[in-house]
C-alpha positions in Angstrom: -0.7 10.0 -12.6 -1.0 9.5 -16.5 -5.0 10.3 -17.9 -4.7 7.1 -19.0 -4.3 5.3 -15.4 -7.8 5.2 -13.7 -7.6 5.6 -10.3 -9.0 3.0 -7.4 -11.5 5.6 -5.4 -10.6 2.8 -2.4 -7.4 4.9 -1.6 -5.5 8.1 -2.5 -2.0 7.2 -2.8 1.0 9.7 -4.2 1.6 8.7 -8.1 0.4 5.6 -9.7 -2.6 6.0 -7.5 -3.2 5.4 -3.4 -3.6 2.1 -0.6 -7.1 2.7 0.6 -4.9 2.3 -1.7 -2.4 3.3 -4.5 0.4 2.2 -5.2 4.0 2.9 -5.0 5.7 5.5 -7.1 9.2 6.0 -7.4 11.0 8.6 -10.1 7.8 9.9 -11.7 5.1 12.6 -11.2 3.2 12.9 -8.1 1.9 10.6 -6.6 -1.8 10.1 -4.5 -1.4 9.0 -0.4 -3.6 5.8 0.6 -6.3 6.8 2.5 -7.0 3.6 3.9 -10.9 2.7 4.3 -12.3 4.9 1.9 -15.8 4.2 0.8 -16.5 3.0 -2.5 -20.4 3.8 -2.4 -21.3 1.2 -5.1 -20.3 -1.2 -2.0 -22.4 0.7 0.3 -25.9 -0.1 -0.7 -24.9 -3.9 -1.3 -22.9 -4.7 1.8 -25.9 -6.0 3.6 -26.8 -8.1 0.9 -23.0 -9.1 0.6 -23.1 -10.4 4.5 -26.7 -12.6 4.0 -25.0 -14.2 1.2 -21.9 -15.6 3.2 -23.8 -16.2 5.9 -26.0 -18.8 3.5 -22.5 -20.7 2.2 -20.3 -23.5 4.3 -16.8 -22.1 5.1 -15.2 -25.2 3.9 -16.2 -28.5 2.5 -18.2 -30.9 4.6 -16.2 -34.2 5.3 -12.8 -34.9 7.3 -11.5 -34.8 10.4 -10.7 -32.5 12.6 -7.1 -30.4 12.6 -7.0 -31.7 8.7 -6.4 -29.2 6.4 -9.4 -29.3 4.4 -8.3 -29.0 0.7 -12.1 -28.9 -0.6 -12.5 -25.2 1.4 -13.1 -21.8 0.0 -11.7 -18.8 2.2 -14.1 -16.4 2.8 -12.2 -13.3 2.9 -13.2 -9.9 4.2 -11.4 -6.5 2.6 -12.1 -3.3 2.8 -11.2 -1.7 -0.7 -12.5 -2.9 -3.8 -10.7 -2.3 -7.7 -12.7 -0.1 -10.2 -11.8 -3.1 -12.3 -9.1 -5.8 -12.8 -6.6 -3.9 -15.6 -3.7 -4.1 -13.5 -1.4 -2.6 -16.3 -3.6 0.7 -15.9 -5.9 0.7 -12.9 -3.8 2.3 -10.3 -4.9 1.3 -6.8 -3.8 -1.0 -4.2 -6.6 -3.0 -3.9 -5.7 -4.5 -7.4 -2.1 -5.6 -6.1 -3.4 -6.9 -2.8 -6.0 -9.2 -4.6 -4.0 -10.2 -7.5 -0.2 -10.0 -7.1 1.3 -13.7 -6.2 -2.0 -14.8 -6.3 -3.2 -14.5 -10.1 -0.2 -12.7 -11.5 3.8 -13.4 -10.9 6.9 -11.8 -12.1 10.7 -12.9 -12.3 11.1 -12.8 -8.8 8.7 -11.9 -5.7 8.4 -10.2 -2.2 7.2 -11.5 1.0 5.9 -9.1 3.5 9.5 -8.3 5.4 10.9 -7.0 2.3 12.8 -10.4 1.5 13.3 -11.5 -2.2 12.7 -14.9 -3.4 12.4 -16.3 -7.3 9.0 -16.8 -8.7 8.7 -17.7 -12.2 13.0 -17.3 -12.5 14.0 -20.2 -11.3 17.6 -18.2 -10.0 19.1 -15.1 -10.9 22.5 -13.2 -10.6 23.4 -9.4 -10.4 26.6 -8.4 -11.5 29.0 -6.8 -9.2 28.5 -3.4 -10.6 24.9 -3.7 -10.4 24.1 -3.0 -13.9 23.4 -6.7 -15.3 20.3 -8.5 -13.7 20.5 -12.3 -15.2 17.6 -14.6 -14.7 17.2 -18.4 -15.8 13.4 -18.9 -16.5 11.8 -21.3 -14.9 10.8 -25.0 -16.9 7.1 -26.1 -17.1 5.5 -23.0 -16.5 1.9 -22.5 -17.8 -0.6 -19.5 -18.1 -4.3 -20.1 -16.5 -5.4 -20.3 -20.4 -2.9 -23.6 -20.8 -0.4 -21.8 -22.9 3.3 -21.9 -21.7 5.4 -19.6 -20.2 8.4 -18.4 -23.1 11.1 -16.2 -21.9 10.0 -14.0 -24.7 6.5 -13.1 -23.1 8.9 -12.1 -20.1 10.8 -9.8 -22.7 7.6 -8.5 -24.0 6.0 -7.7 -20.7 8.6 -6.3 -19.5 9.5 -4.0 -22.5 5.7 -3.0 -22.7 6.2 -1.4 -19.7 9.3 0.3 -20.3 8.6 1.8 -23.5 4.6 2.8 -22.8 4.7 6.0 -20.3 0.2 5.1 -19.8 1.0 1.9 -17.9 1.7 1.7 -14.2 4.9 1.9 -12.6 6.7 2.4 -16.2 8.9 4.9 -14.5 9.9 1.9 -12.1 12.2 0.6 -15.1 13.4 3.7 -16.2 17.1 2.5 -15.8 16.4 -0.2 -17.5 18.3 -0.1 -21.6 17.8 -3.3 -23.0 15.8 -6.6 -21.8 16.6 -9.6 -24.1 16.4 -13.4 -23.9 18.9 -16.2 -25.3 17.3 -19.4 -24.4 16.2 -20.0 -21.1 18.0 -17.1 -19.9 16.6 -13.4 -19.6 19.1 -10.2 -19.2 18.4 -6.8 -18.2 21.0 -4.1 -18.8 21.0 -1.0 -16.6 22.2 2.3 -17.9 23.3 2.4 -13.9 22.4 1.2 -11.4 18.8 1.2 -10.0 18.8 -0.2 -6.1 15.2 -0.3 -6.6 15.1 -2.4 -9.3 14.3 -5.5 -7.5 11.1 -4.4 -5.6 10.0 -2.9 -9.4 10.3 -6.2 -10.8 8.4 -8.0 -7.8 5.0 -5.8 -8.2 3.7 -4.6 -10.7 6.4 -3.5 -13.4 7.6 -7.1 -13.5 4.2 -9.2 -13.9 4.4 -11.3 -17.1 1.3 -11.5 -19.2 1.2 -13.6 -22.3 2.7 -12.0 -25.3 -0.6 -11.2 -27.6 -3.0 -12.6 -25.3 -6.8 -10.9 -26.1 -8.5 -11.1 -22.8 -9.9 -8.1 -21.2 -7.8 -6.8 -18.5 -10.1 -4.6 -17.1 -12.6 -8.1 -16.1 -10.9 -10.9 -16.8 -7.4 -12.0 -16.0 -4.7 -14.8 -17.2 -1.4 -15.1 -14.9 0.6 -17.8 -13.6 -0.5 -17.7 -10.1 -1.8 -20.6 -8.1 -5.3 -18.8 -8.2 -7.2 -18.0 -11.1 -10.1 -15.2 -11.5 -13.5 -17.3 -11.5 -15.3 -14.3 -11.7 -16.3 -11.0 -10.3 -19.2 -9.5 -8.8 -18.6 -5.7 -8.8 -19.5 -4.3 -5.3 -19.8 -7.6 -3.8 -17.1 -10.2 -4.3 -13.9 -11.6 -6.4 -13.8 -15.2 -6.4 -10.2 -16.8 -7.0 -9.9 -20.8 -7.4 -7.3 -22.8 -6.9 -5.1 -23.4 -10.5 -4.6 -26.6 -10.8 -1.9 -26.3 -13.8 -0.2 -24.4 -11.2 3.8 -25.1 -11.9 4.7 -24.9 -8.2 3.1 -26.3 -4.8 -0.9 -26.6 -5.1 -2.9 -24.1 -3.2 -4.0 -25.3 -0.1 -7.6 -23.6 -0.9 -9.8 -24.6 -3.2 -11.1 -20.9 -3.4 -10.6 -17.8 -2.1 -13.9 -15.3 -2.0 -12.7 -11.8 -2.0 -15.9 -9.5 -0.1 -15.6 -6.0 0.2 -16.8 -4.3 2.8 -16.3 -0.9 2.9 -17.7 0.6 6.3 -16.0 -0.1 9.3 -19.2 -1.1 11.0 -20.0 -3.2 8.1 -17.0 -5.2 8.5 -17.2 -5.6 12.4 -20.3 -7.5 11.8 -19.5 -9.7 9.2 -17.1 -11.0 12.1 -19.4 -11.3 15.0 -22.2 -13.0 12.8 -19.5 -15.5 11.8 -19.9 -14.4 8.2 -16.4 -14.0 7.0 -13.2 -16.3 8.1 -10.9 -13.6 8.1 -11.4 -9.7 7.6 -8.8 -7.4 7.4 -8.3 -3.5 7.9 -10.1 -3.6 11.4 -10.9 0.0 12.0 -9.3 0.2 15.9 -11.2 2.7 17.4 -14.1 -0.5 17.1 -11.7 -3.0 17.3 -13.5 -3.6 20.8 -16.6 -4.4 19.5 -15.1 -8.0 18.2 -12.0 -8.3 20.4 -14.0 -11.0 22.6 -15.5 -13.0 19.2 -15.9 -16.6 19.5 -13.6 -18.5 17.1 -11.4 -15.8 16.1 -7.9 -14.3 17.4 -7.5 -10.6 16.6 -3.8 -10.4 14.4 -1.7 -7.5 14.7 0.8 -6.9 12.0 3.4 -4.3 10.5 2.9 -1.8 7.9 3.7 1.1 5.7 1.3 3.4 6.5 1.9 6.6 7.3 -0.5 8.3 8.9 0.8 12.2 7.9 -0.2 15.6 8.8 1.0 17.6 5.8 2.1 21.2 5.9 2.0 23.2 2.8 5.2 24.5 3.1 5.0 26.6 0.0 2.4 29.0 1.3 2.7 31.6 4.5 3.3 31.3 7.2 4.2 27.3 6.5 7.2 28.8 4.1 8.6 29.3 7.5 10.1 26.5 9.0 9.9 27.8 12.9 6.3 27.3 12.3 6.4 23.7 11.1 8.7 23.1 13.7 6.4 24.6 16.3 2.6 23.2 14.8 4.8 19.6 15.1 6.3 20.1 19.0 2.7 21.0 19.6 1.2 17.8 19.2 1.2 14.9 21.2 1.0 11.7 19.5 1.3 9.5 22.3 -2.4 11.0 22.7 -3.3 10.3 19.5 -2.4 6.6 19.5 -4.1 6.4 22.9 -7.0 7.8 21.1 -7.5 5.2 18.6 -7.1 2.1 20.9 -3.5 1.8 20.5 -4.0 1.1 16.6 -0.8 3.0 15.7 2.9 3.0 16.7 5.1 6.0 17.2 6.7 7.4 14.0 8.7 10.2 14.0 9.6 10.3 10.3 9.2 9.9 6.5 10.4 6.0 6.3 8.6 3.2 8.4 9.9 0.7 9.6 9.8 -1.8 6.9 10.9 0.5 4.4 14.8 0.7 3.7 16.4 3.7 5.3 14.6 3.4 8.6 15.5 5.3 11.7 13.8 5.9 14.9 13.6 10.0 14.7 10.6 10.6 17.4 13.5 12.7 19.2 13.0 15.1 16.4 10.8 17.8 16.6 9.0 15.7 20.1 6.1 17.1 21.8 7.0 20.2 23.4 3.8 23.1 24.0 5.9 25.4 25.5 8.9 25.9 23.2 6.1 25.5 20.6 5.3 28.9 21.7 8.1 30.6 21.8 8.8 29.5 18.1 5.5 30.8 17.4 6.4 34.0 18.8 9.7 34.4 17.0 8.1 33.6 14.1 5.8 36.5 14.6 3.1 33.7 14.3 1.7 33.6 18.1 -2.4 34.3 16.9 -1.9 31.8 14.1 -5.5 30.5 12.0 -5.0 27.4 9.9 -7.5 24.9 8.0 -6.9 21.4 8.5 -9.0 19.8 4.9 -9.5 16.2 5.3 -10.8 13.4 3.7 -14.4 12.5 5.4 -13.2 8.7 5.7 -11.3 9.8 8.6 -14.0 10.3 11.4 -12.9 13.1 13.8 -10.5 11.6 16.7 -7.5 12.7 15.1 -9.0 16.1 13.6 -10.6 16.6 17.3 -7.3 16.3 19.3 -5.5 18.6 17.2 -7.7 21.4 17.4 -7.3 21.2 21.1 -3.7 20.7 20.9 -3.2 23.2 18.9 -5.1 25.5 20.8 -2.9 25.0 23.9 -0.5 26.8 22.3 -2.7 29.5 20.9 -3.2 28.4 17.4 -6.6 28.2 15.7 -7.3 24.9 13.5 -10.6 24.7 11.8 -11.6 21.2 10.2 -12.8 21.0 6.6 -13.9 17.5 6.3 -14.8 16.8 2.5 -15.4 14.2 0.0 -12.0 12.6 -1.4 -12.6 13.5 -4.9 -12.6 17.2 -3.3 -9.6 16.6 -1.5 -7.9 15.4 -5.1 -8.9 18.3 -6.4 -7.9 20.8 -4.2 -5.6 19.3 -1.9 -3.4 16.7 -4.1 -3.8 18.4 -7.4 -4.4 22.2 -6.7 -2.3 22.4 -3.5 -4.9 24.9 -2.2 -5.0 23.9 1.7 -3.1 24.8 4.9 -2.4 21.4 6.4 -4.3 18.3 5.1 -4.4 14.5 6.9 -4.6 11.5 5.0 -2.6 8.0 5.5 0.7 7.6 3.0 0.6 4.0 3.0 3.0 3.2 -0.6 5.8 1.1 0.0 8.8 3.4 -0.7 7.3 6.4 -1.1 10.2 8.5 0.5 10.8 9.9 -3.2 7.7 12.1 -2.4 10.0 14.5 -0.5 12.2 14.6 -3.2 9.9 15.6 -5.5 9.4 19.4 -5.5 6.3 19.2 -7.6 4.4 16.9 -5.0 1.5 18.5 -3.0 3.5 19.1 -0.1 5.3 21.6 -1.8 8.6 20.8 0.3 12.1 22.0 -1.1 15.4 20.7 -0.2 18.3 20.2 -2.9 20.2 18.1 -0.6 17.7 15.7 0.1 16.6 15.7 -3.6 20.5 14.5 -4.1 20.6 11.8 -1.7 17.5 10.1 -2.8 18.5 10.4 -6.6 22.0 8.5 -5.1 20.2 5.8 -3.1 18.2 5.3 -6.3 21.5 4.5 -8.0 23.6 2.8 -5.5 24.5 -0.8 -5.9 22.5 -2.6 -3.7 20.3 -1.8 -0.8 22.2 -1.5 2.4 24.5 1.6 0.5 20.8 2.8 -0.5 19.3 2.6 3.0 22.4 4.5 4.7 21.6 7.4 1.8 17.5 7.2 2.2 18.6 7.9 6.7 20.7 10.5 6.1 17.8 11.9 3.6 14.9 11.2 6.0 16.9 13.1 8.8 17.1 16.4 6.8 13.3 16.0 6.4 12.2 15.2 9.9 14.4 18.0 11.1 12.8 19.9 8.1 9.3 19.3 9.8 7.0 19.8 6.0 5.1 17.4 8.0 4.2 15.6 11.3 4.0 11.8 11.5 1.3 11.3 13.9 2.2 7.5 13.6 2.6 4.4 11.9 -1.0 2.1 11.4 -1.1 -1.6 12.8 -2.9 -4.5 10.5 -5.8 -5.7 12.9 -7.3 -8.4 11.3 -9.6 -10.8 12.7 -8.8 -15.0 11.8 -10.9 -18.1 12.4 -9.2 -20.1 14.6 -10.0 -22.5 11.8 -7.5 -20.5 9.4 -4.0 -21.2 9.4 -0.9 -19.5 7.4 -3.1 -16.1 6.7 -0.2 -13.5 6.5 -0.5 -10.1 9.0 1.9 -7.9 7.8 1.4 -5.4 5.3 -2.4 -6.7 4.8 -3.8 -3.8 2.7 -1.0 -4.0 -0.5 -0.4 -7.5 -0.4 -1.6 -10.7 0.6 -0.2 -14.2 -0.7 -2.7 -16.7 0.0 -1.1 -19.8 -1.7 0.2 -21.4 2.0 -3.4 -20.7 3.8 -5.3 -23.6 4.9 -8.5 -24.0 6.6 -8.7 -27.1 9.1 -11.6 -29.5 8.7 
């Protein structure tokens, strides 16, 4: 992560910064994991002052009928990580993309939550066959929140900004990138080969267009093409969005969107059962009982990246040796686990989820198994083996609690270290001092973290290295996926660490809200189709 990137405290994430939140890092340094519901303390001491204050405002205007959408409403919207500020060129941090991208900010194209591509401010675009020429026609009538219009050569300056500047965020993301240049109405990107994740860079946050020499402050203020605008911004409290009405596509169905954050688990738990919010996402599901039954809401349950990782640092003994990777992962049962936390996970048995490319159900791999756990143990000379699990205190103990026991069946020792996150930075992410650590990966295509030698799992293999630097350049995705398998194979079987399983988005909606999107919740949330019946 460049000194000049600040990074959200709502989330470690490898790279750019994490999804509580960071974002996704491809081809660059390490990266941060997203610890998802870390506590920004600023938030802490306001949060019951935050809930009194929705609970005095309407959810939506006052007159029309019922099963109407009512275009006069503001969304009151619960999230659990808030942005240090609002410079998305620099503030790493998925709680800046999950609040701003679609919403306030576009690019060329865009991404909805399966992974699917669709234009945005291009109006079409071509590749060529040998995927090294990306051609997009800009699209007519476009205008910034400020009024000024949209010129294909803001779209050539944005985009070259971020090539050419190694501070901003996710300039590695067009490092294949030689020339962008615009004739007309028509923008071209030439590739010095191809990049399969080109695509996905230019629908987050290396393709957002800004308005060439626009003097705004990033960091507070912000002037996109969305069909929300920033109203304003009440640090530790709430982000208010309202509807654009300059907006060059379909009108927002909202008038406003109220972003509250609400850090602690507890905290957001109430704000449903008092009524106080009309959707909160990030449901912590070890209390997702708590407001299962609430009246006038349906509890959502959606896909996502996170990976919930127990990381071995496989450059220090005795993890260097891989029969005791192998055996610390065959000794844990993560059907247990899951079980644990109310069934808010799904079984992951490798690097990738599953809407990442290069997916593969790999559970078979290094499955729970105590007693040849053992016997690896033993031939590893390892059978009265003491390990320190360090881990973020965001976490609670259910996970940290089974695996002492489970390791323990098979006559290991695991003492917790729970500690602050900037401590687990510090010594976990950027010192690599630790044994195993635990914290939730929860980038979009983060897989290049195992390629990356220098990342704090200190985990080595050439050939995967190779394979994800040729899924990077293949020509389109599906030849990249069938690389990024055969890649996430070698590392399950590897075992540098165990995937105790994928998170589920539990959010809780009004029955009154209609079109709110449940996958993917805590990156990215399009609100433009969301309505709120009168």
């Amino acid at each position: 992560m460049s000194d000049a990137q600040t990074p959200d405290p709502g989330t470690p994430s490898p790279g750019s910064a994490p999804r509580v939140g960071f974002e996704r890092r491809r081809r660059r340094g390490p990266g941060l994991p997203i610890i998802i519901g870390i506590v920004v303390l600023a938030l802490i001491a306001g949060t019951i002052a935050v809930i009194a204050n929705l609970n005095a405002r309407p959810t939506a205007s006052p007159s029309g009928g019922a099963g109407e959408a009512d275009t006069g409403a503001t969304l009151r919207l619960g999230l659990r990580l808030e942005p240090t500020n609002l410079n998305i060129r620099r503030t790493a941090g998925v709680a800046l993309e999950q609040a701003l991208l679609d919403n306030v900010y576009q690019g060329l194209v865009s991404r909805t939550a399966d992974g699917q591509y669709r234009d945005a401010l291009a109006a079409g675009h071509e590749v060529s066959g040998d995927g090294k020429t990306y051609t997009f026609t800009l699209r007519d009538g476009v205008t910034f929140h400020n009024g000024a219009a949209l010129t294909a050569q803001d779209v050539v300056a944005s985009l070259t900004q971020v090539k050419n500047d190694a501070s901003l965020a996710n300039h590695a993301d067009l490092a294949a990138v030689r020339s962008i240049t615009a004739e007309g109405s028509t923008i071209r990107l030439t590739l010095d080969h191809p990049d399969s994740n080109l695509m996905f860079a230019l629908a987050g946050r290396a393709g957002i267009v800004l308005k060439q020499g626009a003097t705004n402050d990033l960091a507070s203020t912000a002037n996109g093409t969305g069909p929300f605008r920033v109203a304003s911004w009440k640090q530790g409290s709430t982000l208010s969005l309202k509807r654009f009405d300059g907006y060059w596509g379909e009108k927002a169905k909202l008038a406003g969107v109220d972003l509250t954050y609400l850090p602690q688990a507890a905290s957001a738990n109430n704000a449903v059962l008092s009524g106080s919010v009309d959707v909160q996402t990030a449901l912590d599901p070890t209390l997702i009982e708590q407001v299962r039954g609430a009246r006038g809401y349906t509890i959502a349950e959606g896909r996502t990246n996170d990976e919930y990782t127990l990381a071995y640092n496989s450059g220090k003994a005795p993890l260097n040796k891989l029969e005791v990777r192998q055996a610390l992962s065959q000794a844990i049962d993560t059907d247990a686990i899951i079980k644990a936390i109310n069934d808010g996970g799904t079984k992951l048995g490798g690097p990738i989820p599953e809407l990442d490319p290069g997916y593969e159900d790999l559970t078979a791999i290094n499955a729970y198994n105590p007693d040849n756990a053992k016997k690896l143990l033993a031939a590893a000379g390892a059978d009265t083996l003491s390990l320190t699990l360090t881990i973020p205190n965001v976490y609670g103990s259910t996970v940290s609690d089974l695996l002492v026991s489970q390791f323990a069946a098979v006559g290991v020792t695991l003492k917790v270290r729970q500690v602050e996150f900037p401590t687990w930075l510090t010594d976990v992410y950027t010192n690599k001092n630790y044994d195993l650590s635990f914290v939730n990966h929860a980038e979009a295509r983060d897989f290049g973290n195992y390629a990356n030698p220098d990342y704090y799992f200190n985990y080595r293999n050439p050939k995967v290295t190779t394979l994800y630097q040729q899924a990077q350049q293949a020509v389109n995705e599906q030849e990249a996926g069938d690389l990024l398998k055969q890649a996430a194979r070698l590392v399950a079987e590897d075992a540098p660490a165990k995937w105790l399983y994928s998170g589920k988005a539990l959010t809780a909606i009004s029955d009154r809200v209609h079109g709110f999107p449940t996958d993917a919740t805590t990156s990215r949330l399009d609100l433009a189709g969301v309505s709120i019946s009168r």
